[in-house]
KOLFI-704989 format. One record per atom (N, C-alpha, C, O): x, y, z; residue in one letter; atom name; residue number from 1. Coordinates in nm, 3 decimals, decimal comma, always signed. Each point is the difference from the previous one (the first is absolute). Example, Ala and Ser with C-alpha at 12.3 -4.5 7.8 and 13.67 -1.06 7.14 Angstrom:
       c1       c2       c3  residu  atome  num
   +1,319   -0,569   +0,780       a      N    1
   -0,089   +0,119   +0,000       a     CA    1
   +0,090   +0,120   +0,000       a      C    1
   +0,104   -0,002   +0,066       a      O    1
   -0,139   +0,107   -0,138       s      N    2
   +0,082   +0,119   +0,006       s     CA    2
   -0,077   +0,109   +0,073       s      C    2
   +0,051   +0,111   +0,017       s      O    2
This chain:
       c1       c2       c3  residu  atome  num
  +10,217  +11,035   +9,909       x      N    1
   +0,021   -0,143   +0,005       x     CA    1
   -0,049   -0,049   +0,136       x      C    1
   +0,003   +0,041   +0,116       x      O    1
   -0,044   -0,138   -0,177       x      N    2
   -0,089   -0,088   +0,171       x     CA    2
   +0,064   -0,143   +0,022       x      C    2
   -0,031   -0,093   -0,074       x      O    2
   +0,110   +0,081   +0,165       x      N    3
   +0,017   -0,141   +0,107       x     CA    3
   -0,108   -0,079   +0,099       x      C    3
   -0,047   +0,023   +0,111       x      O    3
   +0,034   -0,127   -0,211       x      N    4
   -0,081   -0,103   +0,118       x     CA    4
   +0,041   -0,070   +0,038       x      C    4
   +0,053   -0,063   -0,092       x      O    4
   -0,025   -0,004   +0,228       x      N    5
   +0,086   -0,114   +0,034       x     CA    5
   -0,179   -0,098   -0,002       x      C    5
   -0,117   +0,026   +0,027       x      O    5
   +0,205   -0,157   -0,081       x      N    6
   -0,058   -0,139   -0,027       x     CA    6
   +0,058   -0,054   +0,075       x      C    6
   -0,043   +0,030   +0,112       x      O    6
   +0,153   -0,123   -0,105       x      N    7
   +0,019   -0,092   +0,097       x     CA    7
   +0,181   -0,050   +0,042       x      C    7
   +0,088   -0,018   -0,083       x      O    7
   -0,080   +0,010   +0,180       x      N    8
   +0,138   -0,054   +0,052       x     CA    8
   -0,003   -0,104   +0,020       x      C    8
   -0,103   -0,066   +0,010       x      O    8
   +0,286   +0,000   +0,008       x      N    9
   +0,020   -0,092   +0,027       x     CA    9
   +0,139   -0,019   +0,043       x      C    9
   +0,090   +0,042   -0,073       x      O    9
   -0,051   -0,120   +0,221       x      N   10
   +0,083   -0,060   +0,035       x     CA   10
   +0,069   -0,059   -0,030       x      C   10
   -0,072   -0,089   -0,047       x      O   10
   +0,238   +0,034   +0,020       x      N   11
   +0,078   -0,063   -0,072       x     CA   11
   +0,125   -0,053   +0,131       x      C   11
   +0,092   +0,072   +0,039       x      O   11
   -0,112   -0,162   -0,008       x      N   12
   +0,082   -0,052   +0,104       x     CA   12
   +0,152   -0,074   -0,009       x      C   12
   -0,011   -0,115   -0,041       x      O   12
   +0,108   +0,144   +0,062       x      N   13
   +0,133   -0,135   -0,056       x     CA   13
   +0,000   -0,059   +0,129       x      C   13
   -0,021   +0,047   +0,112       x      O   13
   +0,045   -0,139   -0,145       x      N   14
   +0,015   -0,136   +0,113       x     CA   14
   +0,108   -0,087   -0,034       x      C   14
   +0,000   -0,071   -0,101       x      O   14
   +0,135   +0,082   +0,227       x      N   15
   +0,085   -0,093   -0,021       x     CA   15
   -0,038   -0,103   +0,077       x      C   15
   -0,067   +0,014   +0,102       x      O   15
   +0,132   -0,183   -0,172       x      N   16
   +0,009   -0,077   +0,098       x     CA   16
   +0,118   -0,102   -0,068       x      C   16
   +0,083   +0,018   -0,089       x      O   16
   -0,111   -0,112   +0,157       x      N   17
   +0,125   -0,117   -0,048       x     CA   17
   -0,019   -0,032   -0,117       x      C   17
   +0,093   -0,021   -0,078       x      O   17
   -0,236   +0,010   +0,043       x      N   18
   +0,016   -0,076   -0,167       x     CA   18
   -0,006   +0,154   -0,121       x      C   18
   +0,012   +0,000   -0,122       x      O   18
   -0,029   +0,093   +0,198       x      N   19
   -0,038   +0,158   -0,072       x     CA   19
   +0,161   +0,070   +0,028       x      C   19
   +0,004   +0,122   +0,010       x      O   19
   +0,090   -0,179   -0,003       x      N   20
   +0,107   +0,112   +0,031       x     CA   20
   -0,004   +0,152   -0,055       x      C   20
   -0,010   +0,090   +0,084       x      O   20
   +0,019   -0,054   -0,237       x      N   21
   -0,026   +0,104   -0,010       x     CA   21
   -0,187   +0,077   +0,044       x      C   21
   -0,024   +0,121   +0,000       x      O   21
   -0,043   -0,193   +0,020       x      N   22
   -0,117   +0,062   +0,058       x     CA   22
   -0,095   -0,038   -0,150       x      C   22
   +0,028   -0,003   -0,120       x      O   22
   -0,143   -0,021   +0,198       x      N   23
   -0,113   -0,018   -0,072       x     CA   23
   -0,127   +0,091   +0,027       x      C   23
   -0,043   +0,019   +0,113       x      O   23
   -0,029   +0,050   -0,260       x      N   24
   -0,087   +0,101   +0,054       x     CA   24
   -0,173   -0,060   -0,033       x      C   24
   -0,051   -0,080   -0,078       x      O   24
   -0,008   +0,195   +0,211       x      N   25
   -0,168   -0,069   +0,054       x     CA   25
   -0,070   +0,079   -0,025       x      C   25
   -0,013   +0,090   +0,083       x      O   25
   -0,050   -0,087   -0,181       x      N   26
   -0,067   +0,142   -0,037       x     CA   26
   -0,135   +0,013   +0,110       x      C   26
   -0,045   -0,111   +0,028       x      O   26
   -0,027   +0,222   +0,037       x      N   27
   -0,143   -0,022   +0,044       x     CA   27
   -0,083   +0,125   -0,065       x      C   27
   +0,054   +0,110   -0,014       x      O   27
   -0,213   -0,137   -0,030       x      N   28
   -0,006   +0,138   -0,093       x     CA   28
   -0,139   +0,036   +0,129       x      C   28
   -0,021   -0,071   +0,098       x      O   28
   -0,043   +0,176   -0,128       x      N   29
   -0,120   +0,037   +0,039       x     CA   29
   +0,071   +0,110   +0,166       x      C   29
   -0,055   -0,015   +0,108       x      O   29
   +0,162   +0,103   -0,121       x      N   30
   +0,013   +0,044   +0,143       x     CA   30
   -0,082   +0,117   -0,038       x      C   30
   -0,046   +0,018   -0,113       x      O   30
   +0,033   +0,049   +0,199       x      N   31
   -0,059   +0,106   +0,037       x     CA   31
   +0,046   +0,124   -0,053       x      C   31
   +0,121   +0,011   +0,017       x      O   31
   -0,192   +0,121   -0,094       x      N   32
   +0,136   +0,063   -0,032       x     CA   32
   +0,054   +0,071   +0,084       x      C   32
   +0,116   +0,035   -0,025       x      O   32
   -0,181   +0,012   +0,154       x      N   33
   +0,098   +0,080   +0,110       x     CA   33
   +0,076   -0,105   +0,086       x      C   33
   -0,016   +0,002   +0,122       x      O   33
   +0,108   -0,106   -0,189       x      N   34
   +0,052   -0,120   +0,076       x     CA   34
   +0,119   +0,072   +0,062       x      C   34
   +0,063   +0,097   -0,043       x      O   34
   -0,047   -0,175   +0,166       x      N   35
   +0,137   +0,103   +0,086       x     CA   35
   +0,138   -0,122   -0,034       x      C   35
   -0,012   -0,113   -0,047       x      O   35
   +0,142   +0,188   +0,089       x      N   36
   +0,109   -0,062   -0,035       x     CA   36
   -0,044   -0,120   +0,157       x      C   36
   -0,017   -0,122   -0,002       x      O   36
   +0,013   +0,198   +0,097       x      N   37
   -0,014   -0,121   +0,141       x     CA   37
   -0,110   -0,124   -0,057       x      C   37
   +0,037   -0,108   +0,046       x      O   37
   -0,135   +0,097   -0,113       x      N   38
   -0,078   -0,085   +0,021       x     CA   38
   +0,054   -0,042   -0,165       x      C   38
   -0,066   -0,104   -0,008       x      O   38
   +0,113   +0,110   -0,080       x      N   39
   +0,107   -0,070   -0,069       x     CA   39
   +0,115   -0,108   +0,052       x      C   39
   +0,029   -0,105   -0,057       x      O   39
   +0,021   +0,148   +0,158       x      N   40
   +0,098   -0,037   +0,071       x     CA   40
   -0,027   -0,126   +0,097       x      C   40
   +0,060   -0,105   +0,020       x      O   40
   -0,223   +0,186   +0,050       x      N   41
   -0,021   -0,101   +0,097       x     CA   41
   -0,106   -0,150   -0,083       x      C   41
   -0,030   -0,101   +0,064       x      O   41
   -0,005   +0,120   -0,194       x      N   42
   -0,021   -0,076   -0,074       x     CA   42
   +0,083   -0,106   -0,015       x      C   42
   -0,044   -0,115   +0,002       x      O   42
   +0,192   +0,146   -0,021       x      N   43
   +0,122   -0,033   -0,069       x     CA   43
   +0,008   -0,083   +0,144       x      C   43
   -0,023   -0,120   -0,014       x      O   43
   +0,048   +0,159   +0,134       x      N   44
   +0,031   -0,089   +0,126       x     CA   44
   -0,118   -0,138   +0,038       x      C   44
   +0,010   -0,097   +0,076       x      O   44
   -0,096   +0,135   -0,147       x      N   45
   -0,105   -0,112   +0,006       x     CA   45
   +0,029   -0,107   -0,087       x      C   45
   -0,018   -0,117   +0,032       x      O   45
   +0,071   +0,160   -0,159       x      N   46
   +0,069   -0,102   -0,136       x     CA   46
   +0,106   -0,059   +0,077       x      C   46
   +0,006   -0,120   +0,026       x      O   46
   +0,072   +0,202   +0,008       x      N   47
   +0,084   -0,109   +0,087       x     CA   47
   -0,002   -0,052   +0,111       x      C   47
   +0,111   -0,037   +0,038       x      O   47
   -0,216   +0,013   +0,048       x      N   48
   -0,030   -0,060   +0,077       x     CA   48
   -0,033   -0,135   -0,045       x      C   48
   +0,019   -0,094   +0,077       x      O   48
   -0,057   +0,078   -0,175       x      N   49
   -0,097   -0,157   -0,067       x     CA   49
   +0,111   -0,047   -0,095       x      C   49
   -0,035   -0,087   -0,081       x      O   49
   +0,154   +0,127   +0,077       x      N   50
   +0,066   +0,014   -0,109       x     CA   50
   +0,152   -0,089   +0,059       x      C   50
   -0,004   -0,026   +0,121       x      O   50
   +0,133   -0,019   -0,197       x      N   51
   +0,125   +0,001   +0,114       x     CA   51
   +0,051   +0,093   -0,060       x      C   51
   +0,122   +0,008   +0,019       x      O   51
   -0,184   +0,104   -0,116       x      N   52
   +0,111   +0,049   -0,081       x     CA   52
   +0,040   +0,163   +0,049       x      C   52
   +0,000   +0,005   +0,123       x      O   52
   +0,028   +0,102   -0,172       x      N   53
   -0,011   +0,166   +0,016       x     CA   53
   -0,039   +0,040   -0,077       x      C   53
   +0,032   -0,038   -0,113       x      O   53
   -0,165   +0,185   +0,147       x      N   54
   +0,039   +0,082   -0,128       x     CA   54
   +0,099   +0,067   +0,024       x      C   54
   +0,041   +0,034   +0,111       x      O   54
   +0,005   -0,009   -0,219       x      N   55
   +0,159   +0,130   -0,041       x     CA   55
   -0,080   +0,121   -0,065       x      C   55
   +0,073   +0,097   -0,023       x      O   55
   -0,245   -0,075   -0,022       x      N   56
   +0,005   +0,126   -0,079       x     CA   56
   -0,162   -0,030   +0,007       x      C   56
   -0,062   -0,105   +0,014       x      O   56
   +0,016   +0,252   -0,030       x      N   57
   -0,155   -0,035   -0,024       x     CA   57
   -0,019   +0,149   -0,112       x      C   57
   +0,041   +0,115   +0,010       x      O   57
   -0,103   -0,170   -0,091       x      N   58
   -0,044   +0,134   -0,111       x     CA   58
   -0,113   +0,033   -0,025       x      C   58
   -0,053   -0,084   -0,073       x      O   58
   -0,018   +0,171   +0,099       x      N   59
   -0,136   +0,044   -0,018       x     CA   59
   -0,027   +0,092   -0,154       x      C   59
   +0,045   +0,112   -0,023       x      O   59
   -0,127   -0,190   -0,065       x      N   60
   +0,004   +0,068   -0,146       x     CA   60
   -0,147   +0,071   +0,037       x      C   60
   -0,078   -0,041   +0,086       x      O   60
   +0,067   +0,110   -0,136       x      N   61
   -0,169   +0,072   -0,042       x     CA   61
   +0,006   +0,047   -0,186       x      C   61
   +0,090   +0,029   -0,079       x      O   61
   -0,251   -0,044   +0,072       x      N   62
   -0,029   +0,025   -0,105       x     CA   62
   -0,124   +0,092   +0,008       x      C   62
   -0,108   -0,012   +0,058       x      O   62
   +0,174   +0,128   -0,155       x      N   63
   -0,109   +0,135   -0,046       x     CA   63
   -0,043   -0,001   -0,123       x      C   63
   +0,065   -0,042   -0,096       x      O   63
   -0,174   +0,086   +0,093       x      N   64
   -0,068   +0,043   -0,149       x     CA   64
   +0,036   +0,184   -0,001       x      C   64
   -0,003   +0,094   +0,079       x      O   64
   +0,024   -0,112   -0,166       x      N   65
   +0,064   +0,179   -0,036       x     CA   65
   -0,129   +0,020   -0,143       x      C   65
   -0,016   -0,091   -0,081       x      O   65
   -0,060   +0,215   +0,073       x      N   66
   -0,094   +0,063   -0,056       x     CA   66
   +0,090   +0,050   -0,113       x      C   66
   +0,107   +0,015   +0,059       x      O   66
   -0,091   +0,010   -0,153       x      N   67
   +0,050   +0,060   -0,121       x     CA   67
   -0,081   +0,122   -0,036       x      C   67
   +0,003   -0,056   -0,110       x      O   67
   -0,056   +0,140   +0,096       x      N   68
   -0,066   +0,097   -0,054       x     CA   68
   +0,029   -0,008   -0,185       x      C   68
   +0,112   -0,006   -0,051       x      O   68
   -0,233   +0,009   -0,018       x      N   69
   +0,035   +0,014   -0,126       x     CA   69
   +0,003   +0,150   -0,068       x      C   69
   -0,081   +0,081   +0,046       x      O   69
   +0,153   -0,046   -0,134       x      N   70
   -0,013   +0,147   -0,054       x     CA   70
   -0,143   -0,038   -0,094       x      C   70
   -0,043   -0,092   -0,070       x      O   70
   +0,015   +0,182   +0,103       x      N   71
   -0,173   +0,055   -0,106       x     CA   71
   +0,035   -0,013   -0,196       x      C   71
   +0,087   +0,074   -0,046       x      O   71
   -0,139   -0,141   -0,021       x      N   72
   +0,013   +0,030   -0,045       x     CA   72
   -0,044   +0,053   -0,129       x      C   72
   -0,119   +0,029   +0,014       x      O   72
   +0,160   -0,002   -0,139       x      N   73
   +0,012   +0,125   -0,107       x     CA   73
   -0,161   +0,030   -0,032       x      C   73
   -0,069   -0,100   -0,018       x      O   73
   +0,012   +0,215   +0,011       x      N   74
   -0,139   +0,037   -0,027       x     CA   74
   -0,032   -0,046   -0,148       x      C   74
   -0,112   +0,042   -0,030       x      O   74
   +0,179   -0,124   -0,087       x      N   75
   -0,032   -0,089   -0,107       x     CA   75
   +0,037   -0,072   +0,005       x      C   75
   +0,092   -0,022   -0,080       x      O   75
   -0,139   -0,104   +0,204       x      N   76
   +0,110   -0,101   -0,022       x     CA   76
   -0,081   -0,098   -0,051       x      C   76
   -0,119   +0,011   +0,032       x      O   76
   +0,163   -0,156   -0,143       x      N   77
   -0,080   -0,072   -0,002       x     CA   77
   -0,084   -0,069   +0,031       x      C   77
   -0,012   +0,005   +0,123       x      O   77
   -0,075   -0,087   -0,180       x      N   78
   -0,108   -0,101   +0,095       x     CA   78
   +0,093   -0,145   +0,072       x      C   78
   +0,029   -0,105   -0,057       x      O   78
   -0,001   +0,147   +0,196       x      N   79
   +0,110   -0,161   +0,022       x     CA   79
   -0,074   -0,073   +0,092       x      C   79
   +0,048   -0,074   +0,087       x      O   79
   -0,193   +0,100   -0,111       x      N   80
   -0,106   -0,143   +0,025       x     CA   80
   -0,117   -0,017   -0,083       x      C   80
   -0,074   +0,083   -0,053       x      O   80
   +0,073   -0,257   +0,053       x      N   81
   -0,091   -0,097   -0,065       x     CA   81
   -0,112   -0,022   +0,069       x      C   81
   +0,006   -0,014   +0,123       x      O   81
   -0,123   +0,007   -0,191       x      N   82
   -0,114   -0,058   +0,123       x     CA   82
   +0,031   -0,102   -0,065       x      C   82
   +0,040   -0,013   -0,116       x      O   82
   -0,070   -0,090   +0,229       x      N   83
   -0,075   -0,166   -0,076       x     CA   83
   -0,120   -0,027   +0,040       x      C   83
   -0,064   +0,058   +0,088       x      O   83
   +0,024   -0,174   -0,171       x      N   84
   -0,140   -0,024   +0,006       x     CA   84
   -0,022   -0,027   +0,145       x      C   84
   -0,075   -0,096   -0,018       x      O   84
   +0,080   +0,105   +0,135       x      N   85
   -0,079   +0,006   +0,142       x     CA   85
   -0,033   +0,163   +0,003       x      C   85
   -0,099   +0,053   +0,051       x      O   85
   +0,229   +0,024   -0,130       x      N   86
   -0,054   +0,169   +0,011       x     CA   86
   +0,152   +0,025   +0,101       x      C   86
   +0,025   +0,116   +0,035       x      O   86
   +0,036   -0,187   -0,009       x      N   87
   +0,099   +0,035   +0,122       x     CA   87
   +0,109   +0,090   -0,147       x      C   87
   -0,020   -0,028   -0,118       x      O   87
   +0,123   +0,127   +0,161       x      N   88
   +0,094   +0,040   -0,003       x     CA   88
   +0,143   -0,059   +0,035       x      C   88
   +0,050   -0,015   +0,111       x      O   88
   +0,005   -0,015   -0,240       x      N   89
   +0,161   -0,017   +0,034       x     CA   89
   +0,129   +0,084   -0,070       x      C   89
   -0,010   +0,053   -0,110       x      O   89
   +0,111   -0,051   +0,179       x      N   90
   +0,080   +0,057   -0,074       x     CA   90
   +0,053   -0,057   -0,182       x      C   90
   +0,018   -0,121   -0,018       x      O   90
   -0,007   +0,184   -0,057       x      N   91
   +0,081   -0,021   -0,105       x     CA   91
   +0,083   +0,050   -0,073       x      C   91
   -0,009   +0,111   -0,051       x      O   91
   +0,149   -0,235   +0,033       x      N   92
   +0,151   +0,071   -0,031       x     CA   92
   -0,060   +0,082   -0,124       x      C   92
   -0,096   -0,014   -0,076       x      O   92
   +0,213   +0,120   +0,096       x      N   93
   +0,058   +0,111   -0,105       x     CA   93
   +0,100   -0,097   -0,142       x      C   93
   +0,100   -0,073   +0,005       x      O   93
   -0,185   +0,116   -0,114       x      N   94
   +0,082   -0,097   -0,118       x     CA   94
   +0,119   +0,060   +0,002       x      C   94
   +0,016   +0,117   +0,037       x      O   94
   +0,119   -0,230   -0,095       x      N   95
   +0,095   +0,045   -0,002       x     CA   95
   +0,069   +0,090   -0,098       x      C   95
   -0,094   +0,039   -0,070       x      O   95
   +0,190   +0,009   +0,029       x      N   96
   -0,008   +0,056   -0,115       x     CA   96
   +0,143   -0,050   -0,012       x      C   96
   +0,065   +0,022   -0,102       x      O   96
């Protein structure tokens, strides 16, 4: 099985007077070797421009994971169609 990381993203809560329980700031495109300090020191810049706090910052990532398929059976049916360009597609197994 193979892991690819695609892409992260930042998730910020921000309290303030009109947000009492906290309101969240999503930012996408970080880097994937992103550090917890430059998360943080992100977060001190939001509140600089801000009157409010963050209380939490969450960093999600997203992987593509490879599946390997089993091989399969040495009679197995025909489960592709050409169409008229000549291309190949899959086609379902009738039901029984």
């Amino acid at each position: 099985m193979q892991r690819d990381w695609m892409k992260s993203s930042a998730t910020y809560t921000l309290v303030d007077k009109d947000h009492k329980k906290g309101v969240k700031h999503s930012f996408s495109y970080l880097a994937k070797d992103v550090k917890a300090e430059t998360i943080a020191a992100f977060g001190e810049i939001i509140e600089s421009f801000t009157e409010g706090k963050i209380t939490d910052a969450t960093v999600s990532s997203t992987e593509h994971v490879g599946v390997q398929v089993q091989s399969a059976p040495t009679e197995a049916p025909n489960t592709e169609a050409t169409s008229a360009q000549g291309e190949t597609a899959p086609v379902e197994a009738p039901k029984a």
